[in-house]
Rosetta silent file (secondary structure, phi, psi, omega in degrees, C-alpha in Angstrom):
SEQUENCE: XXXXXXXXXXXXXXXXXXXXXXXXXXXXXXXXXXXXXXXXXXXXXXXXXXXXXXXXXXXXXXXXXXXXXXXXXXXXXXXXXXXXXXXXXXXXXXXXXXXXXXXXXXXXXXXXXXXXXXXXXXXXXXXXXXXXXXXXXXXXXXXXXXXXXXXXXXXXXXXXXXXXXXXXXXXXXXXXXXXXXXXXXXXXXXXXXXXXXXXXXXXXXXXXXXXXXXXXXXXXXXXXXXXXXXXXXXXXXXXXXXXXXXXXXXXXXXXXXXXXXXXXXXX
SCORE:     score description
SCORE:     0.000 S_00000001
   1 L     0.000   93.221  171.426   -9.068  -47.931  -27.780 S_00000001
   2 L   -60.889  -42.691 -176.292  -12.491  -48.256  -25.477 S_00000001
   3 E   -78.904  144.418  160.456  -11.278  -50.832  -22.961 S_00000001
   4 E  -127.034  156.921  176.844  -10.115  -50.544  -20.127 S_00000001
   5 E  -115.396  125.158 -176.010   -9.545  -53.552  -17.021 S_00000001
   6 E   -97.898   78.875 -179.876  -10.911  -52.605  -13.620 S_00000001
   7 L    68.079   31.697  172.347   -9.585  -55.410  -10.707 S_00000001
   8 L   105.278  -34.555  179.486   -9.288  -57.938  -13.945 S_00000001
   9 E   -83.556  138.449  176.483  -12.511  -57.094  -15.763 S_00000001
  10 E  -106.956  130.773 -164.698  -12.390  -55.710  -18.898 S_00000001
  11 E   -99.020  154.857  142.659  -14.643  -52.891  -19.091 S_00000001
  12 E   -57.087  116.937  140.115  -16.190  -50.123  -21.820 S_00000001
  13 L    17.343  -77.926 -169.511  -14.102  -46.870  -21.614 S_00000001
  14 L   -71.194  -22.004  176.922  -17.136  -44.935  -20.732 S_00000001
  15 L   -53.475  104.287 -179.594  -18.559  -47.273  -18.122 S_00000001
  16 L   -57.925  125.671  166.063  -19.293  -45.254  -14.728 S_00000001
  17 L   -53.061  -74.838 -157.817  -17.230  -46.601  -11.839 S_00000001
  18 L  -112.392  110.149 -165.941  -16.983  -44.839   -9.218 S_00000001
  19 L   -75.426  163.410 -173.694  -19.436  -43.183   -6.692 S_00000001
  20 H   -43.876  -38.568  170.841  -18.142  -39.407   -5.096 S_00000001
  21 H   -75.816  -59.161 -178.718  -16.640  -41.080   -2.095 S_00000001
  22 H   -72.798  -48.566  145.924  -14.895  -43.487   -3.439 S_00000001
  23 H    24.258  -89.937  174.323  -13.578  -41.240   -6.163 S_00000001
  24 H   -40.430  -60.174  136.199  -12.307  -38.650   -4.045 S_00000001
  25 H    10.594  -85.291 -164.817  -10.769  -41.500   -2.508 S_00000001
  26 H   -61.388  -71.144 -133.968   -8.837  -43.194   -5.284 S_00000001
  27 L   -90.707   19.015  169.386   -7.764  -40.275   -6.878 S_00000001
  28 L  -124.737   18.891 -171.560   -6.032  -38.303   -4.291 S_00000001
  29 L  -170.848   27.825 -178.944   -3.387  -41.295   -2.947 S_00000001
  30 L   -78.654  166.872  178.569   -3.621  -43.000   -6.492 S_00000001
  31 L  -164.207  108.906 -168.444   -0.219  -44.195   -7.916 S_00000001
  32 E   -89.377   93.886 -166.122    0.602  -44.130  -11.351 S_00000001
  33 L  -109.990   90.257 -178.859    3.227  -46.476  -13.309 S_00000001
  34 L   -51.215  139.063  168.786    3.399  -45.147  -17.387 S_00000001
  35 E  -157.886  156.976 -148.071    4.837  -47.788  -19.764 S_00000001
  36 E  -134.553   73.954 -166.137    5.720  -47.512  -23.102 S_00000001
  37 E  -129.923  122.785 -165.667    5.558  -51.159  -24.705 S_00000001
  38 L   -78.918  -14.837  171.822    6.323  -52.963  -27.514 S_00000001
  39 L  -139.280 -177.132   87.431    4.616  -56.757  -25.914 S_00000001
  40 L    -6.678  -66.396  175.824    3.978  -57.749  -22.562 S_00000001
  41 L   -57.113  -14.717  167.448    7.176  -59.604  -22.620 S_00000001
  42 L   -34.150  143.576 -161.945    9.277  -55.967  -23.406 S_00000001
  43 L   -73.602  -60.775 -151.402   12.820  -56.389  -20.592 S_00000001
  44 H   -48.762  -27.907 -165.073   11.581  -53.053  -19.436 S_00000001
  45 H   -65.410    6.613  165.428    8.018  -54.290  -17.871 S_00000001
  46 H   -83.193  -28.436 -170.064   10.157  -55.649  -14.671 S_00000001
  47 H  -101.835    8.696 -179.987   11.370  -52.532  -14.034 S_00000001
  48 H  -103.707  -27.433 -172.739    7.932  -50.898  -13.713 S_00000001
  49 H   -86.288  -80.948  167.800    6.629  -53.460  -11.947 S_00000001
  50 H   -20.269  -15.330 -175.172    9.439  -52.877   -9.044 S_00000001
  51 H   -92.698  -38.994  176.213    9.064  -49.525   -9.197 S_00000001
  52 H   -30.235  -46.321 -177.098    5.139  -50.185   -8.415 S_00000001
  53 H   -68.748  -43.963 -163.911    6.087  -52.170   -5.658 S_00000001
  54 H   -90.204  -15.920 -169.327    8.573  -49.770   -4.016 S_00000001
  55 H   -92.916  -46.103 -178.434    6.045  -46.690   -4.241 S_00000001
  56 H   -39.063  -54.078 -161.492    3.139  -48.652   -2.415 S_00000001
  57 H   -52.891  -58.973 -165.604    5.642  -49.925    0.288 S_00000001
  58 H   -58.224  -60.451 -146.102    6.268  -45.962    0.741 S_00000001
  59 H   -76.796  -32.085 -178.072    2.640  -44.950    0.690 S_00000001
  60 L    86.428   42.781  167.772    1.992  -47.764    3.023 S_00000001
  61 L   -92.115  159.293  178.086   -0.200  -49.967    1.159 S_00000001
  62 L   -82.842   89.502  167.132   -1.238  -53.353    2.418 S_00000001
  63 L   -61.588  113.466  162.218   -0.151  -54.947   -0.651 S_00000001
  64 L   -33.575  119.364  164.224   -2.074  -58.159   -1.792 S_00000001
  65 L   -28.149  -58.657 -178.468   -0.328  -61.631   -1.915 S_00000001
  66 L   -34.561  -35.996 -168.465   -2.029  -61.466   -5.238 S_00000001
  67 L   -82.033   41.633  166.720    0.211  -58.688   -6.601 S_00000001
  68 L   -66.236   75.977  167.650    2.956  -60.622   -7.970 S_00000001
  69 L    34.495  -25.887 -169.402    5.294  -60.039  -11.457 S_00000001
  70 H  -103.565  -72.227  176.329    3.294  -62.660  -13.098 S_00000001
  71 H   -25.112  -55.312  162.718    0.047  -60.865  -11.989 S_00000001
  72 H   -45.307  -63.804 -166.618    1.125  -57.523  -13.266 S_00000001
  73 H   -68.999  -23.225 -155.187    2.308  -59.030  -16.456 S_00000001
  74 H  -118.032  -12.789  144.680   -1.097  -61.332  -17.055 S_00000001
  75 H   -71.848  -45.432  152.406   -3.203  -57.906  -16.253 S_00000001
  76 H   -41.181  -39.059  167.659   -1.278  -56.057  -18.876 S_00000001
  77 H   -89.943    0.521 -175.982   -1.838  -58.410  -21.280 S_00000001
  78 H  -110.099   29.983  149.337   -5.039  -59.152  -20.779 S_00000001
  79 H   -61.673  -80.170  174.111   -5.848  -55.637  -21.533 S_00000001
  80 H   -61.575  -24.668  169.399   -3.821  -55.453  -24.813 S_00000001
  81 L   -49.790  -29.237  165.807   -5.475  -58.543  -25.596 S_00000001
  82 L   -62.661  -38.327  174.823   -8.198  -56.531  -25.770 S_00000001
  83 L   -87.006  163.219  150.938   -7.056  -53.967  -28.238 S_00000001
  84 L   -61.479 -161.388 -173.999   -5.881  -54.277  -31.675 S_00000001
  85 L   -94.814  152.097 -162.971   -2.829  -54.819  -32.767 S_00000001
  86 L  -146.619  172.693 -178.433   -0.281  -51.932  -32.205 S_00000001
  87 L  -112.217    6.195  162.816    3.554  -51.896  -32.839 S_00000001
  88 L  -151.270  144.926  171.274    3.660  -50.147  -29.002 S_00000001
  89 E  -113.435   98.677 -173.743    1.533  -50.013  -26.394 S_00000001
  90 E   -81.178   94.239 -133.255    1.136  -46.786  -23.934 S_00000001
  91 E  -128.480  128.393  155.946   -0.296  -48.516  -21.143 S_00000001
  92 E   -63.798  129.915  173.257   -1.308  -46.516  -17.393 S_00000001
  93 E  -128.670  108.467  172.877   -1.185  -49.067  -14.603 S_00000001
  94 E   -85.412  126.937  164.039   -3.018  -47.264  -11.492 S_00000001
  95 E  -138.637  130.823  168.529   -3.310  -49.073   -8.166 S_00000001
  96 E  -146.233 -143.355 -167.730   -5.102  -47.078   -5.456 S_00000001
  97 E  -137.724  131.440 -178.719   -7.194  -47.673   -1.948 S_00000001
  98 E   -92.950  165.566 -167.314  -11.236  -47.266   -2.389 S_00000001
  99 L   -31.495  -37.303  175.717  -13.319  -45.604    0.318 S_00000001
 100 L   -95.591   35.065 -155.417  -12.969  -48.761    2.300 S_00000001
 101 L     3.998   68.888  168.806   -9.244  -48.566    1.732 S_00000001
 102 E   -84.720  146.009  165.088   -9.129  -51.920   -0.299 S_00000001
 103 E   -94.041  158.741  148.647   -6.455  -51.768   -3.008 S_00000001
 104 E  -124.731  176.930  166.299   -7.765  -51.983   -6.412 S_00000001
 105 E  -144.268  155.722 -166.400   -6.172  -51.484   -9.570 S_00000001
 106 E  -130.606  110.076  173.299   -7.203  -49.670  -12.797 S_00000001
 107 E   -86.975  112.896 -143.217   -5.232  -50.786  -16.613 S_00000001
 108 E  -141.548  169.980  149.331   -5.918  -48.040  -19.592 S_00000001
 109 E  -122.094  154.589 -176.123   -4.450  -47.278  -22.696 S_00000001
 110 L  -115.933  153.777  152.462   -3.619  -44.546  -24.890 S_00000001
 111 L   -20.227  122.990 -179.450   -3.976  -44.131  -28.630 S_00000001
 112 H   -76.382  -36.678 -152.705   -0.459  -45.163  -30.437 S_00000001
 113 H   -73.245  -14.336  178.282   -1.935  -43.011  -33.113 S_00000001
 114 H   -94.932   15.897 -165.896   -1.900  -39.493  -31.190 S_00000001
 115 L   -86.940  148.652  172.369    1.696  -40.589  -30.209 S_00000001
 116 L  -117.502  124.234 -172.382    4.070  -38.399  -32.553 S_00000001
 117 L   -53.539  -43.140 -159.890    6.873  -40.230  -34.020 S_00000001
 118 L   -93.401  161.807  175.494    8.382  -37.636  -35.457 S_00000001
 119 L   -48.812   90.779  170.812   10.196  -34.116  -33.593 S_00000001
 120 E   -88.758  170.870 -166.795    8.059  -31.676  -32.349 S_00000001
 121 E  -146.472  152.617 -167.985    8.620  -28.181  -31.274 S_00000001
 122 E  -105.789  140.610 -179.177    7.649  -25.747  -28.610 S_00000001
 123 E  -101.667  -36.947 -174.169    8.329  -22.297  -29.876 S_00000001
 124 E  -154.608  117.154  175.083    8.670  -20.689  -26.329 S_00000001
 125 E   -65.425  151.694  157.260    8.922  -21.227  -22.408 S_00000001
 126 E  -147.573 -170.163 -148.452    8.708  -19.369  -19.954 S_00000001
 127 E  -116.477  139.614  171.970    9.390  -19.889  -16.020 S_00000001
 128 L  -111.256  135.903  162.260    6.138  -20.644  -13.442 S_00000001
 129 L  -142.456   33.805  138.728    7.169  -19.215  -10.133 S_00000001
 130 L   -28.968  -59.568  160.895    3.503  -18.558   -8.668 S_00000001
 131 L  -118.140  157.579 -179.278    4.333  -21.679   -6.716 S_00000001
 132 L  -119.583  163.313 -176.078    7.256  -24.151   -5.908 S_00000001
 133 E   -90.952  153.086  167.791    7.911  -28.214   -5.774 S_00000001
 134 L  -115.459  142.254 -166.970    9.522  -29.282   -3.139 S_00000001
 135 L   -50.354  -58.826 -149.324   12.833  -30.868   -3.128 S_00000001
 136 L   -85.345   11.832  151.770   12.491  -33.096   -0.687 S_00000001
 137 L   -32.716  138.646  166.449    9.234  -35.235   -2.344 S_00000001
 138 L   -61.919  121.216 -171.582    9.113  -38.811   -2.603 S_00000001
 139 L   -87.903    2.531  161.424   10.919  -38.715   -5.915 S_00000001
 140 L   -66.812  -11.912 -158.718    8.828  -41.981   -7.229 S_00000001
 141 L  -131.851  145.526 -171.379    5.975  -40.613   -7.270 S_00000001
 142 H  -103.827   12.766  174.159    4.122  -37.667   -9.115 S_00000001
 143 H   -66.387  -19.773  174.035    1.366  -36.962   -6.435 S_00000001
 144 H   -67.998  -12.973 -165.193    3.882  -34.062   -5.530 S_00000001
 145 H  -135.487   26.598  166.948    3.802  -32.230   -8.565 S_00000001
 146 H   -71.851  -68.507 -162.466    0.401  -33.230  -10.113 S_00000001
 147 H   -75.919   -5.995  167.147   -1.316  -30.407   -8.726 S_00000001
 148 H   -86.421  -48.113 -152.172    1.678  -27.618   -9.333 S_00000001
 149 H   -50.090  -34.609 -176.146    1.713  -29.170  -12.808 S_00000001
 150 H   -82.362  -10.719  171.506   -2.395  -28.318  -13.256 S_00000001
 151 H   -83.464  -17.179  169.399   -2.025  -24.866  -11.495 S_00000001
 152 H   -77.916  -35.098  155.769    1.047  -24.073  -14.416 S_00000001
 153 H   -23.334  -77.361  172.448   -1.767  -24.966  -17.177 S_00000001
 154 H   -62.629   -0.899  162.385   -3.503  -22.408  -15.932 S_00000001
 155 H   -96.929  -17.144  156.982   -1.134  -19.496  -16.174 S_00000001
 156 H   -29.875  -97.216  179.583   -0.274  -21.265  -19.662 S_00000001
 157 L   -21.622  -14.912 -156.693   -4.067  -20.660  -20.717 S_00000001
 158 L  -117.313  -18.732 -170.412   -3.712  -17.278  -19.558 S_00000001
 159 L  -138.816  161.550 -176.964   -0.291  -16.434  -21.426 S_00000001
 160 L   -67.268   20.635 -144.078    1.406  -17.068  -25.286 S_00000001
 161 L  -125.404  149.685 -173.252    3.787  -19.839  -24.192 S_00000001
 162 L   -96.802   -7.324  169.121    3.723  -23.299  -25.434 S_00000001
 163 L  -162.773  163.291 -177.455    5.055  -24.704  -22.064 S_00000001
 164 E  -122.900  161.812  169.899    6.331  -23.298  -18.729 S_00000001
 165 E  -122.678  142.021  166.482    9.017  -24.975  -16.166 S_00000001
 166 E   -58.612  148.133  159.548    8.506  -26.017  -12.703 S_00000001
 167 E  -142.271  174.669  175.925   10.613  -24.881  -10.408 S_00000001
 168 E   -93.992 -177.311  154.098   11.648  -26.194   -6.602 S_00000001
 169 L   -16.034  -47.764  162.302   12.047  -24.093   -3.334 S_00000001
 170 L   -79.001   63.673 -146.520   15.483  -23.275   -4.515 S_00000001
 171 L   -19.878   62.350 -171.247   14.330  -22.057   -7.647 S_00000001
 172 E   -96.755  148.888  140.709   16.632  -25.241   -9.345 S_00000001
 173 E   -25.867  149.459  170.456   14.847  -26.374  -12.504 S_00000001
 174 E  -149.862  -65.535 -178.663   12.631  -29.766  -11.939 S_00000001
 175 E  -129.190  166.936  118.941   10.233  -29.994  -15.059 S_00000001
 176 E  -104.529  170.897 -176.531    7.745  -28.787  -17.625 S_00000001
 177 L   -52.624  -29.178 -170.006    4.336  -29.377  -17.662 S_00000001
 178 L   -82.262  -23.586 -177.682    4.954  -31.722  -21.113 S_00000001
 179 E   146.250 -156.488 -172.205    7.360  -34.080  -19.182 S_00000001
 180 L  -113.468  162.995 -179.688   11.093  -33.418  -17.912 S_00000001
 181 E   -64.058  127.166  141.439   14.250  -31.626  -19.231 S_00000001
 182 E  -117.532  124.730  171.608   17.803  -32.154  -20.699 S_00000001
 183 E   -92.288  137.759 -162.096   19.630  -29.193  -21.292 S_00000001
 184 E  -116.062  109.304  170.900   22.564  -29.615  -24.261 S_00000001
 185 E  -128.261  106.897  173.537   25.881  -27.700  -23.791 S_00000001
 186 L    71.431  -91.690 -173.487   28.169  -28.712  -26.617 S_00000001
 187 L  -111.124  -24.299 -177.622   28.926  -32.318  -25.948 S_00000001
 188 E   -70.464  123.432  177.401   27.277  -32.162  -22.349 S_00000001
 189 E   -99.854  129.555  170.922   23.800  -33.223  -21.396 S_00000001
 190 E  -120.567  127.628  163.230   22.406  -32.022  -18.020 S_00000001
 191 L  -116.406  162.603 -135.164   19.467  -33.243  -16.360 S_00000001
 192 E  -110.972  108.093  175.374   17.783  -31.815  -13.113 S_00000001
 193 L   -65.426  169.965  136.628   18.790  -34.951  -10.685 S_00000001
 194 H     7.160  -63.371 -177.587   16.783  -36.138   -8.242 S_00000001
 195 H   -65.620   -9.292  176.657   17.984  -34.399   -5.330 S_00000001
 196 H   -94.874   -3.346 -172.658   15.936  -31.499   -7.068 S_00000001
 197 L   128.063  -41.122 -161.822   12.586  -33.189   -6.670 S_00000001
 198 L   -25.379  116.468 -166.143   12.823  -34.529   -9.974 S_00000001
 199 L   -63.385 -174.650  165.458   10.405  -37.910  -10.043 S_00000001
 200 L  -145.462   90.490 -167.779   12.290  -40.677  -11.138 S_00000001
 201 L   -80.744  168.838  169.480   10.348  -42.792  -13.262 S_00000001
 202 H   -50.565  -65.844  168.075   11.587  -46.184  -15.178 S_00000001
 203 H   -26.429  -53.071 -174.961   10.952  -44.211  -18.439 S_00000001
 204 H   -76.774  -43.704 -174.950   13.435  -41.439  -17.164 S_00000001
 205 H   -74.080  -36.381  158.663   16.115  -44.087  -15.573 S_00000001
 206 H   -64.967  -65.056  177.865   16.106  -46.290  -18.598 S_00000001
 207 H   -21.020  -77.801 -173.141   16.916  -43.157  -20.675 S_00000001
 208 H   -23.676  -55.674 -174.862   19.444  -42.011  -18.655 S_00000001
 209 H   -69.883  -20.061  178.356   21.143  -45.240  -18.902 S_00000001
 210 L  -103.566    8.759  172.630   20.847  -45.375  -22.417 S_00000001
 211 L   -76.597  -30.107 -170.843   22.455  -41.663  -23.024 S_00000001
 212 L   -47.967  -18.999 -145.490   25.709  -42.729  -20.737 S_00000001
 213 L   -95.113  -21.175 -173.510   25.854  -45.649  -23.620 S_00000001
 214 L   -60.680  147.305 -176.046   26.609  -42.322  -26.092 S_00000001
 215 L  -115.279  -46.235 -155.555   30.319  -41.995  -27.350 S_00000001
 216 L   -78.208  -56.370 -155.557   29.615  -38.329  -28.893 S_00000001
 217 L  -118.831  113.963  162.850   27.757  -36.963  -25.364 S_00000001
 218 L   -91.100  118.471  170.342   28.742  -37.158  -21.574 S_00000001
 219 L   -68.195  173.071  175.606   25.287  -37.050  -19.617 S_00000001
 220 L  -173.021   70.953 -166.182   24.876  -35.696  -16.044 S_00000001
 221 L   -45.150  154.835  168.413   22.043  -35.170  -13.414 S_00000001
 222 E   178.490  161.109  164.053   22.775  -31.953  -11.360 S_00000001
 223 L   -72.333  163.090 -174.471   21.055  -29.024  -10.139 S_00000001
 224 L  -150.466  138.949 -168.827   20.321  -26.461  -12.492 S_00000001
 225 E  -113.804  135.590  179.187   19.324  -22.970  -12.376 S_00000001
 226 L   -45.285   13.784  163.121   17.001  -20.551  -15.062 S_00000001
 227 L  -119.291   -2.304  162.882   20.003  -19.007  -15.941 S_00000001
 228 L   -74.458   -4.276 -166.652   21.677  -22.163  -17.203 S_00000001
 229 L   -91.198  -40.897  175.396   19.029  -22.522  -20.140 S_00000001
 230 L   -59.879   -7.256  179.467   20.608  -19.041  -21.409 S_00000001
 231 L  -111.343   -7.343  179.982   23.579  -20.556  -21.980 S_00000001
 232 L   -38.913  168.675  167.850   22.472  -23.743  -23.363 S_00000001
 233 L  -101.368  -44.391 -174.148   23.009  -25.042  -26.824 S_00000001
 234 E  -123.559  148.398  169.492   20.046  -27.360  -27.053 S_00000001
 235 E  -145.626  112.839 -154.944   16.886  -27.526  -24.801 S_00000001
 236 E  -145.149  127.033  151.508   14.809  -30.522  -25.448 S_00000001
 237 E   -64.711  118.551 -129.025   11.415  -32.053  -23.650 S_00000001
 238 L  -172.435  168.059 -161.461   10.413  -35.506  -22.975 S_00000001
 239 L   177.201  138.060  170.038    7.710  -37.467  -21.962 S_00000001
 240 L   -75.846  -43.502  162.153    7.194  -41.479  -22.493 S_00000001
 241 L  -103.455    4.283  147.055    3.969  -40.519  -24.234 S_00000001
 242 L  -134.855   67.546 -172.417    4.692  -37.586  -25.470 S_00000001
 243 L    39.617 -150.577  171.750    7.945  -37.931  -27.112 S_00000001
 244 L  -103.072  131.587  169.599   10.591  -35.202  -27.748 S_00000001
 245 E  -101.765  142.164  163.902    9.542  -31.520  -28.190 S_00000001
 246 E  -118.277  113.310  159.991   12.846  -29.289  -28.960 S_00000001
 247 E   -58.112  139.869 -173.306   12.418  -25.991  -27.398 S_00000001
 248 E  -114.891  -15.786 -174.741   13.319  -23.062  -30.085 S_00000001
 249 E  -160.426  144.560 -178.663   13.267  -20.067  -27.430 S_00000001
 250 E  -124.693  114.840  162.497   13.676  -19.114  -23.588 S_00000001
 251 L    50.884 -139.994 -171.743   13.371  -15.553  -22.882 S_00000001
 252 L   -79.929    2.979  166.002   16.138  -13.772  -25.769 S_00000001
 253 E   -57.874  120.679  166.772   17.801  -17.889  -25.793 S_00000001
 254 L  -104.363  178.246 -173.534   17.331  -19.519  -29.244 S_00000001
 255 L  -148.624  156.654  112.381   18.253  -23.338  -29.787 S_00000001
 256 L  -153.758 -139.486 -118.717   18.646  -25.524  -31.779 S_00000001
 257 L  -127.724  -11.676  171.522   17.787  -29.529  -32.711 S_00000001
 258 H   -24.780  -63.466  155.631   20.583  -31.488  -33.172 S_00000001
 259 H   -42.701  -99.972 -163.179   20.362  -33.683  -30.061 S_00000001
 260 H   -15.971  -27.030 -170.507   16.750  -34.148  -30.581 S_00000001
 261 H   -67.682  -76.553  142.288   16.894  -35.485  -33.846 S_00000001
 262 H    20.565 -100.381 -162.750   19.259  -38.229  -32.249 S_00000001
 263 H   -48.676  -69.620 -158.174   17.112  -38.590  -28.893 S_00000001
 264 H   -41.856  -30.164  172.529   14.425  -40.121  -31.502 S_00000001
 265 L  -101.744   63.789  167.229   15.894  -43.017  -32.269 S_00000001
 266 L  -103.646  -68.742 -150.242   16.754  -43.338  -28.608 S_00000001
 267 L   -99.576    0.000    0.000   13.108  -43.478  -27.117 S_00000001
């Protein structure tokens, strides 16, 4: 997958854009809506387009007349139109303000083929507390935690662990660098709500909604603290493109996979 569509055109992959000012530009006030799709026509691609709409309003873009539901949907597809045929499509929708703070927007894709179908596993976390997230972040949006997430790479790179967790001011759980958390005790699922920083993407909100649909498991957002993972049963990772990892160890905490197995035919 080469193409990409730049303000409608569909470009080569590799084609340079952007000069250092506008760059700098995009990519620091950029805003980023992940989808996970089996068509263009998929229920879900309504709720991504509202959420698009509601982070700009916050950020205070002049949104274009132009930027309509049908417009979103007829730039997505004419993107995939572009690709081969896939039986999902992991499609980036950027919209951000260039040097002359114009909106544009930028439509990408990912490989289906590095997506992994099947359960993967982390063998062991550990806790980043160099720096903290702050609670009280616009939770639509991931410009708050982009930049903790690339300084926890680097102590990753630096240490044996196959992922680390964010944590906020209040050292409550938020993420890992691989995507966000559910912790499994017994029948219970806990996830780090909102109120902890936590973003709250479509991808995460559409879950949510479809573990409450579970007869076997009562879900729950809440705060959660590094000493709740020792008592867990299950500890499991998520990501819209890069599925579920089941954690096998936290400090002297083993797991193990049960949920996860599940979660796959969830997501």
């Amino acid at each position: 997958m080469q193409q990409i569509n730049y303000n409608g055109q569909i470009l080569d992959r590799n084609v340079p854009l952007f000069s250092a000012k506008h760059f700098l530009k995009s990519t620091s006030n950029r805003l980023i809506e992940r989808m996970k799709l089996s068509a263009v026509q998929d229920p879900i691609i309504e709720s991504h387009y509202f959420a698009l709409m509601s982070a700009m309003r916050v950020f205070r873009y002049e949104i274009p007349m132009s930027f309509t539901y049908e417009f979103f949907q007829a730039e997505v597809q004419r993107l995939i139109d572009s690709l081969s045929n896939q039986p999902l499509y992991f499609i980036s929708f950027e919209v951000f303000q260039n040097a002359s703070s114009t909106i544009e927007f930028l439509v990408t894709a990912e490989d289906v083929l590095h997506y992994n179908k099947e359960l993967s596993y982390i063998d062991e976390v550990a806790l980043y507390t160099d720096f903290l997230a702050s609670s009280k972040a616009y939770a639509m949006s991931e410009l708050h935690t982009n930049q903790l997430i690339e300084l926890a790479k680097g102590f990753l790179s630096d240490h044996p662990y196959g992922d680390c967790l964010l944590l906020n001011e209040k050292k409550e759980l938020l993420r890992a660098t691989k995507g966000d958390i559910i912790l499994r005790f017994k029948d219970e699922l806990k996830l780090p709500s909102q109120t902890c920083g936590v973003v709250g993407s479509t991808f995460r909100l559409n879950l949510i909604d479809k573990l409450k649909r579970l007869s076997d498991y009562v879900p729950s957002e809440t705060e959660l603290s590094p000493f709740d993972i020792q008592r867990a049963d299950e500890f499991i990772i998520y990501d819209v493109f890069g599925g579920i990892q089941s954690v096998r160890k936290y400090k002297k905490s083993t797991f193990d996979d049960s949920f996860a197995q599940k979660l796959l035919e969830l997501v």
